[in-house]
C-alpha positions in Angstrom: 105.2 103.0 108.4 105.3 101.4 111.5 104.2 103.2 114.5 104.2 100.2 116.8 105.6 97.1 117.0 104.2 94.5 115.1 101.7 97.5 113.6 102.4 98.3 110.4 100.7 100.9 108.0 100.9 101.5 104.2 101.6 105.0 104.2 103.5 107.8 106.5 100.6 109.1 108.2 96.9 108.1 109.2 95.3 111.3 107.3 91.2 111.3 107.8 88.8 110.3 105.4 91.0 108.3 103.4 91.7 104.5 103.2 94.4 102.6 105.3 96.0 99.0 105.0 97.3 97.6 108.5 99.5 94.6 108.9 99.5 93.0 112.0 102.3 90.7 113.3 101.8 90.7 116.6 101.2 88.1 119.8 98.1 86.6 118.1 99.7 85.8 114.5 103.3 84.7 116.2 101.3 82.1 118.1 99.5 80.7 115.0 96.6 81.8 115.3 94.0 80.7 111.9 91.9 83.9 112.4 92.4 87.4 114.1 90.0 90.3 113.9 90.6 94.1 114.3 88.4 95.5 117.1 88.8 99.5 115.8 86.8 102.6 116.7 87.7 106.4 116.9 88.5 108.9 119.3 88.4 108.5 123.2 85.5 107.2 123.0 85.8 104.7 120.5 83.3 106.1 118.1 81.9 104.1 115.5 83.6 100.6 116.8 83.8 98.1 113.7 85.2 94.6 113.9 86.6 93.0 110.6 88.2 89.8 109.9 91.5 90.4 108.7 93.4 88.6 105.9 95.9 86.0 106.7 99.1 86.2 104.3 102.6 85.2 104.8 103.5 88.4 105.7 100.6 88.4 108.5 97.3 89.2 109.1 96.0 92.4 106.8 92.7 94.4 106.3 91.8 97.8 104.9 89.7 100.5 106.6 88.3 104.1 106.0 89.7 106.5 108.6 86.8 109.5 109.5 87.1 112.7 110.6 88.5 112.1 114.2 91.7 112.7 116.3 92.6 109.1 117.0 92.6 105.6 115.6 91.8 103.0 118.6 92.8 99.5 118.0 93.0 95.8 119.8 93.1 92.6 118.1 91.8 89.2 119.1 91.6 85.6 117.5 88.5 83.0 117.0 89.4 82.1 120.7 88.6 84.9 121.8 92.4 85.8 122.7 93.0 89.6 123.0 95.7 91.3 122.0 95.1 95.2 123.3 98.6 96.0 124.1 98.3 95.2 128.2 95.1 96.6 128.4 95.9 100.2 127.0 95.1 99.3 123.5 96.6 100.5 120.5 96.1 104.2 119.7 97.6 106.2 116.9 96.9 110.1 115.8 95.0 111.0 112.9 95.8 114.4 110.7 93.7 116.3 109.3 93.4 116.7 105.7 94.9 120.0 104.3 92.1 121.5 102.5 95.0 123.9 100.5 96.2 121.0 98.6 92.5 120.2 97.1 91.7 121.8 94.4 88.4 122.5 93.2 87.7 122.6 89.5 84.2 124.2 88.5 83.7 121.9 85.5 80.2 122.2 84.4 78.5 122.5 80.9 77.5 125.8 81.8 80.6 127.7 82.3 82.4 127.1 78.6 86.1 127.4 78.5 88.0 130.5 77.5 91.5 130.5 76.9 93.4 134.3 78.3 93.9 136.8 75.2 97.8 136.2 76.3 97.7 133.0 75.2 96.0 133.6 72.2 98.4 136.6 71.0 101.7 134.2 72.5 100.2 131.8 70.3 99.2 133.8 67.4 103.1 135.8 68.0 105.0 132.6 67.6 103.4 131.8 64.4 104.3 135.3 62.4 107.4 134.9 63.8 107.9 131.1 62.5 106.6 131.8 59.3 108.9 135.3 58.8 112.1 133.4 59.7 110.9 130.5 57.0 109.8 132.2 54.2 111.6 136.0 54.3 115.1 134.7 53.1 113.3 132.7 50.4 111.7 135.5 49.0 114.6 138.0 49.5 117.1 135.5 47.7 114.0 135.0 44.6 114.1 131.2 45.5 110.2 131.6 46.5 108.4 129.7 43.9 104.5 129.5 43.9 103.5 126.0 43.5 101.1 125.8 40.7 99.0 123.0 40.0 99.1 121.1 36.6 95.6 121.0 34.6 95.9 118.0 32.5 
């Protein structure tokens, strides 16, 4: 996903309390700069500020961070220098969701509470195996091909 130039992101949207991977190929890595850190912190005013030394690949600088529960992701970059690269002073500043509490599901799975199947499933089960065994043993015994097997006593 790329939201910026030269800002890219591993996945569609910044969702908090969840992980993110940022590539950066911006003005710091295009003038070959050795190091570059991320200067990030949340919301307006730049909660929790972090600064981490980002990985330099072919494909740019990278690093992974948690997002928190906040509205927006505040960014800037700068090199060992001390070059800064915070988008002409405005920084870099992209929305985070919020996590949609309908699509976790909650499982109470504890040694207390034992596992019952539903009476449905049992008779559905129970059903399909009368039914099974009609269809493969009712013509036998209607045509007199049913033979008992007996075992041998040597």
């Amino acid at each position: 996903m790329e939201l910026v130039k030269n800002i890219f992101f591993n996945t569609d949207k910044l969702i908090e309390n969840n992980k993110v991977k940022i590539s950066y190929i911006g003005k710091l890595f295009q003038e070959g700069a050795e190091e570059v850190f991320i200067h990030y912190g949340f919301g307006t005013n730049w909660d929790n500020i972090n600064e981490i030394k980002m990985e330099k690949t072919e494909l740019g600088f990278q690093v992974e961070i948690d997002l928190i529960e906040s509205d927006t992701l505040n960014v800037c970059f700068r090199d060992s220098n001390n070059n800064w690269d915070n988008n002409d002073s405005q920084n870099y500043i992209f929305p985070i969701e919020k996590q949609e509490l309908s699509l976790i599901v909650k499982n109470d799975n504890s040694i207390d509470t034992p596992h019952r199947l539903r009476k449905t499933y049992l008779w559905s089960k129970k059903i399909r195996i009368a039914v099974y065994k009609i269809i493969t043993y009712l013509p036998k015994i209607i045509s007199g091909n049913y033979k008992r097997k007996i075992k041998n006593e040597d």
